[in-house]
PAFIZA-230460 format. One line per 5 residues: number of its first residue (from 0); their letters; for each residue y, z, x of C-alpha. Coordinates in steps of 0.05 Angstrom, whole numbers, plus 5000, padded with zeros to 4 digits. Each point is the difference from the previous one (the first is absolute). Last residue first. Layout:
<recs>
NUM> A> Y,Z,X  ...;
</recs>
This chain:
<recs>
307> XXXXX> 4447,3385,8411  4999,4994,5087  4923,5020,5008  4988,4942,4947  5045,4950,5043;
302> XXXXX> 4961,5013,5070  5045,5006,5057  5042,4963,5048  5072,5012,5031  5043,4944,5025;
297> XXXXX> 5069,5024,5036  5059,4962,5023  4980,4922,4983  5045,4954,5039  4938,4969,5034;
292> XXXXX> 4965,4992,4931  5057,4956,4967  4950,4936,5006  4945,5047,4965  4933,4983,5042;
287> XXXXX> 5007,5074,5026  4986,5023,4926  4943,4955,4992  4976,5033,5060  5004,5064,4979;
282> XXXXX> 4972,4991,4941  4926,4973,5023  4992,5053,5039  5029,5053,4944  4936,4961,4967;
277> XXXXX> 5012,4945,4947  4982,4999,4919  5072,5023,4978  5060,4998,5047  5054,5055,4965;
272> XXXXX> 5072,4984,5022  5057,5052,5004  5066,4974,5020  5060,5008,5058  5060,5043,5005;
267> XXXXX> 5024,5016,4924  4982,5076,5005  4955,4999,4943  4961,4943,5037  4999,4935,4951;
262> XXXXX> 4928,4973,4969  4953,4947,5021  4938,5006,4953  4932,4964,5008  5014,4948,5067;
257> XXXXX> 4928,4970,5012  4990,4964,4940  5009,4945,5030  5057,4976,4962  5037,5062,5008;
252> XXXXX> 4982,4992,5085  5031,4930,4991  5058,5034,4971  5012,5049,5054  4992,4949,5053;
247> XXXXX> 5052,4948,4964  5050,5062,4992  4995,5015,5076  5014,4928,5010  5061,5003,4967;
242> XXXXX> 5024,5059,5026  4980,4968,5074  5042,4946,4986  5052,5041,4972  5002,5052,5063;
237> XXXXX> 5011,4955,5053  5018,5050,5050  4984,5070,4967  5069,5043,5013  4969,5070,4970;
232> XXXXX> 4996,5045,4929  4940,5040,5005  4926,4966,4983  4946,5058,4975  4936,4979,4983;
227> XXXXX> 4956,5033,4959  4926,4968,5004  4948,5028,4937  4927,4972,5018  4959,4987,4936;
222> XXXXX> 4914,4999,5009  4993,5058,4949  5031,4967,4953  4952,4934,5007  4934,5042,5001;
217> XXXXX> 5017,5029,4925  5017,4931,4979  4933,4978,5028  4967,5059,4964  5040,4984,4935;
212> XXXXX> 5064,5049,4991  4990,5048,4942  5004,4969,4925  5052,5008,4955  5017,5027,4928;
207> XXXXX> 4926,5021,4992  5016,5068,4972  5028,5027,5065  5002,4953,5055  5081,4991,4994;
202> XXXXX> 5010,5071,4999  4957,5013,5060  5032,4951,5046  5067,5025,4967  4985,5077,5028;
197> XXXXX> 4970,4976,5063  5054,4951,5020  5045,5061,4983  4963,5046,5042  5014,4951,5063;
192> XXXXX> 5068,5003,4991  4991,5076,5011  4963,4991,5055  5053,4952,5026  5056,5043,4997;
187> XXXXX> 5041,5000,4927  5073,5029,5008  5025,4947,4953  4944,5005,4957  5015,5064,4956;
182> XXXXX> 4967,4982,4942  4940,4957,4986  4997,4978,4938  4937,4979,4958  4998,4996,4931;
177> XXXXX> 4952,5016,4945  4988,4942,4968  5042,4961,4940  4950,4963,4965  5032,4931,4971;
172> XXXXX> 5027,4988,4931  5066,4963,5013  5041,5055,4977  4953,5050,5030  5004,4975,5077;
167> XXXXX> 5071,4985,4994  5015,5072,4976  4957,5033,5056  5040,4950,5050  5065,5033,4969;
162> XXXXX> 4975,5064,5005  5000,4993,5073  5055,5060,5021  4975,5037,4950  4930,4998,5038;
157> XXXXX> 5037,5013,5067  5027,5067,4962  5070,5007,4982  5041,5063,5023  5021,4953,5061;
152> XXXXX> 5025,5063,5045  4940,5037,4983  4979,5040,4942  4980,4953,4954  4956,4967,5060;
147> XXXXX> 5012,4927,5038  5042,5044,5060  4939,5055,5010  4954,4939,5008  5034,4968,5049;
142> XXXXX> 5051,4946,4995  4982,4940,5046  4967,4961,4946  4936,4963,4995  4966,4962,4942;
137> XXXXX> 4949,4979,4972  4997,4983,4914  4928,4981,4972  4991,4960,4939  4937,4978,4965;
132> XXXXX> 4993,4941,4960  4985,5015,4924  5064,4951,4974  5029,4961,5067  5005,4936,4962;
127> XXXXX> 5027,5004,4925  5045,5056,5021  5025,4971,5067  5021,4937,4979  5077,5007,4957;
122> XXXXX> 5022,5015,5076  4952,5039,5050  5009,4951,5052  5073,4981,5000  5036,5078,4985;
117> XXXXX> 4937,5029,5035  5005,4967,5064  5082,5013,4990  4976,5062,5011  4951,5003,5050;
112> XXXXX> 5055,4956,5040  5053,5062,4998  4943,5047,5011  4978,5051,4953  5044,5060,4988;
107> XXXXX> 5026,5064,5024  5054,4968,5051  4927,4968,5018  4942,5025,5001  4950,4964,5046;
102> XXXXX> 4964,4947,4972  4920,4979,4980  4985,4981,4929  4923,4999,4988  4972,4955,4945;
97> XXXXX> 4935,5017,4972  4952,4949,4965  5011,4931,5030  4971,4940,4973  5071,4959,5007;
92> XXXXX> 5052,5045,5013  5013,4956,5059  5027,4945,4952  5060,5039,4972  5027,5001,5077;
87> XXXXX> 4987,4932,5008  5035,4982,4936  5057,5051,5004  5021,4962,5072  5043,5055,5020;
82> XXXXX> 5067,4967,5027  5052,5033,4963  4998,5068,5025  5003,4965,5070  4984,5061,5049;
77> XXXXX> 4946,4956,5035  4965,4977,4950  4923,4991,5028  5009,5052,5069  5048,5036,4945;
72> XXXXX> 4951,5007,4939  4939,5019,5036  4932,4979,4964  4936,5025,5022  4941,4978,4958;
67> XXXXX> 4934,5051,5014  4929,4991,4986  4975,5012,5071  5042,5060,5035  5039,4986,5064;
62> XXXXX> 5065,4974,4976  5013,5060,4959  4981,5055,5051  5057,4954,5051  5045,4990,4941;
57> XXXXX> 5001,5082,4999  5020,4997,5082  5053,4961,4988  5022,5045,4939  5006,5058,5047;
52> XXXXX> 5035,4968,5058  5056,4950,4973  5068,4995,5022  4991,4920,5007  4975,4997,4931;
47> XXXXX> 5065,5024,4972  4997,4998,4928  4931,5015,4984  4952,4963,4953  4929,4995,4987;
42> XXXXX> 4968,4976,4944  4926,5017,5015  4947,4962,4945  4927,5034,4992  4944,4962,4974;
37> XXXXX> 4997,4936,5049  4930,4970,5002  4946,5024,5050  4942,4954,5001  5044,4941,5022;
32> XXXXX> 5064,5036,5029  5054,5038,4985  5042,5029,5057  5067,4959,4989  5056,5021,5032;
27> XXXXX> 5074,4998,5005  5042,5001,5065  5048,5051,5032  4993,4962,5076  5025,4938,4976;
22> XXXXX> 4986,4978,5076  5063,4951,5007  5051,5050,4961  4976,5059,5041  5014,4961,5061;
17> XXXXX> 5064,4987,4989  5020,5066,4986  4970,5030,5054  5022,4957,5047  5079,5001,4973;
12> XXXXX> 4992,5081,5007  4978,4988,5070  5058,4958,5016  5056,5043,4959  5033,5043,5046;
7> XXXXX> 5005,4941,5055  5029,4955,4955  5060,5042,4991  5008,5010,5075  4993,4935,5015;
2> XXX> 4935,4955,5016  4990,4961,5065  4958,4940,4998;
</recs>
């Protein structure tokens, strides 16, 4: 099959794509389990999940501690304002005591989907229900701290700036906690990145509100292989048949439990996938057994924690 010109530019885009959509890679979790009950609930939204490198690698701290109930608004919702199921989401309040809103600022605001979140889930319920919980407000922002100051370009603080989650916690009769923002991400290496897990790992232990990582949870992240491979725009003969087969493999891997995250490069040539509970061994060839391996430019391997 030859491809034109036009097709050519967008091959490795149209793999990407299709197989983030197979793999679900920006999922929900559920880390509560018999002798450890869900106390802390993490509503976590972020506009463009494909863009995402800081708040990834918070849903990775999340996902790994016991007691915890991730919920991501646009791998359940897409960005559908409308279709929030307000009954689920109501329901996962259930015997929680502190509820941690995740997000990155946005045009100096919450989230389009946080939002309209609040506008469904909140409505003529949220007093009678969320009274004495616990709130807790994360977020990131790519202004530094000079910029959310009085005397910066902003003049507004980052705690002016979410006032209206402060509001929301007292009108409904919740504790408002201290929050935590981390500032400046956009230049954030991985060391940095690294102090932020930290920072919300501690956060989220303090006072009870979550548990650390079991020993075999503990043992599981440290056994997670992160493979970037890059795939440049090129004539692939038969390239639908082997899209959809690459899609198949991918999703088999989800089921499996193999395949953890599968997210976009920032470049746009080729994805990131973390391989949880194998060996870089054991990675590499379940990367060669990809059908669209041969065509594969570059495939690098490291551990994930070393990466975040």
């Amino acid at each position: 099959m030859t491809l034109n010109t036009v097709s050519l530019r967008f091959l490795a885009w149209v793999w990407v794509l299709a197989l983030l959509a197979s793999a679900n890679a920006y999922s929900q979790t559920d880390t509560a389990s018999e002798g450890h009950p869900a106390r802390t609930l993490v509503i976590a939204s972020h506009p463009y999940p494909e863009r995402s490198v800081v708040n990834k690698a918070l849903q990775q701290v999340v996902q790994n501690m016991d007691g915890v109930v991730y919920r991501n608004l646009e791998s359940l919702y897409g960005n559908d304002v409308k279709a929030i199921d307000v009954e689920a989401e109501r329901k996962a309040y259930e015997d929680v005591d502190t509820v941690v809103y995740m997000f990155p600022v946005h045009w100096f605001n919450m989230t389009p989907m946080l939002k309209a979140y609040f506008n469904e889930v909140w409505f003529r319920w949220a007093p009678q229900a969320l009274k004495g919980k616990k709130m807790l407000v994360v977020v990131t922002a790519a202004g530094s701290d000079s910029f959310y100051s009085r005397t910066g370009e902003l003049g507004i603080t980052i705690d002016e700036i979410l006032a209206p989650m402060r509001a929301c916690a007292r009108f409904v009769g919740m504790s408002y906690l201290e929050p935590l923002a981390f500032l400046d991400v956009a230049g954030a290496d991985a060391a940095k990145i690294q102090s932020y897990q930290k920072q919300l790992q501690d956060r989220l232990k303090e006072g009870g509100l979550a548990k650390p990582a079991s020993p075999a949870k503990a043992d599981a992240a440290a056994n997670r292989v992160l493979v970037s491979i890059v795939l440049l725009p090129k004539d692939i003969p038969h390239f639908a048949e082997l899209l959809a087969k690459e899609k198949a493999t991918a999703a088999g891997w989800k089921d499996r439990g193999i395949l953890e995250h599968l997210l976009s490069r920032e470049d746009g040539h080729g994805v990131m996938l973390v391989l949880k509970d194998v060996s870089r061994a054991q990675a590499e060839v379940l990367v060669k057994s990809l059908p669209l391996s041969r065509y594969f430019d570059k495939v690098e391997y490291s551990p994930y924690l070393q990466q975040y």
